[in-house]
C-alpha positions as CSV (number, residue, x, y, z in Angstrom):
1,X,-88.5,-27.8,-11.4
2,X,-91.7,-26.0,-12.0
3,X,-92.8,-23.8,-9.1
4,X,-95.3,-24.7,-6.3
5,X,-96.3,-22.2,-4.7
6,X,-95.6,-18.4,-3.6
7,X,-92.4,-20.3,-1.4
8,X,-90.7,-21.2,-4.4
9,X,-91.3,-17.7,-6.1
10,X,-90.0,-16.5,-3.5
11,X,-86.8,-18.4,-3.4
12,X,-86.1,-17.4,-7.0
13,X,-86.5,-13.7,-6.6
14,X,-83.9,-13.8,-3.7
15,X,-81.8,-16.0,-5.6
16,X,-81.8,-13.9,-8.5
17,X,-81.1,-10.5,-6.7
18,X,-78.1,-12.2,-4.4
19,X,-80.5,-11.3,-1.7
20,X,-80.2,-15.3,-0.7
21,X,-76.3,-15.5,-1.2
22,X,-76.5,-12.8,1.5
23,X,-78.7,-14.3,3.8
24,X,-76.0,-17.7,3.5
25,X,-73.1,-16.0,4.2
26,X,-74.5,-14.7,7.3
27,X,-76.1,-17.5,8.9
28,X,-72.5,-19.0,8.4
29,X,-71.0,-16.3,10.0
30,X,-73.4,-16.1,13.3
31,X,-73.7,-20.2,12.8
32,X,-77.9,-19.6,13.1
33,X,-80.2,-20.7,10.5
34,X,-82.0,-18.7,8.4
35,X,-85.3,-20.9,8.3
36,X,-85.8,-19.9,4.4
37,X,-86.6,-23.9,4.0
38,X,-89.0,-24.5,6.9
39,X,-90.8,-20.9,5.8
40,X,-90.5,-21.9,1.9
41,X,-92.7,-25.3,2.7
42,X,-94.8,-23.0,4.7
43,X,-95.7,-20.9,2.1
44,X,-95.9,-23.3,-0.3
45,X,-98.6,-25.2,1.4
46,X,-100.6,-21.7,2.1
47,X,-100.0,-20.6,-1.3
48,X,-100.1,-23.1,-3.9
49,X,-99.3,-22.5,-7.4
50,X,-102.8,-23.1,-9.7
51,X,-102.3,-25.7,-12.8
């Protein structure tokens, strides 16, 4: 899936580095979500990737 915005750039950085496995495993630890979704759309939306 191509990227759309600074969101999804984002998400692959973290993804890349482990930084997002880490973030996982702790939310399921202390059972609170991280948000990465909600503040991925966000971002998206205020930072759209230009065609």
């Amino acid at each position: 899936m191509a990227s759309q915005g600074l969101g999804d750039k984002i998400e692959n950085f973290t993804k890349a580095t482990g930084i997002k496995a880490a973030v996982d495993g702790i939310s399921r630890v202390t059972g609170v979500p991280c948000g990465c979704n909600k503040r991925k759309s966000v971002l998206n939306k205020m930072f759209p990737s230009k065609k």
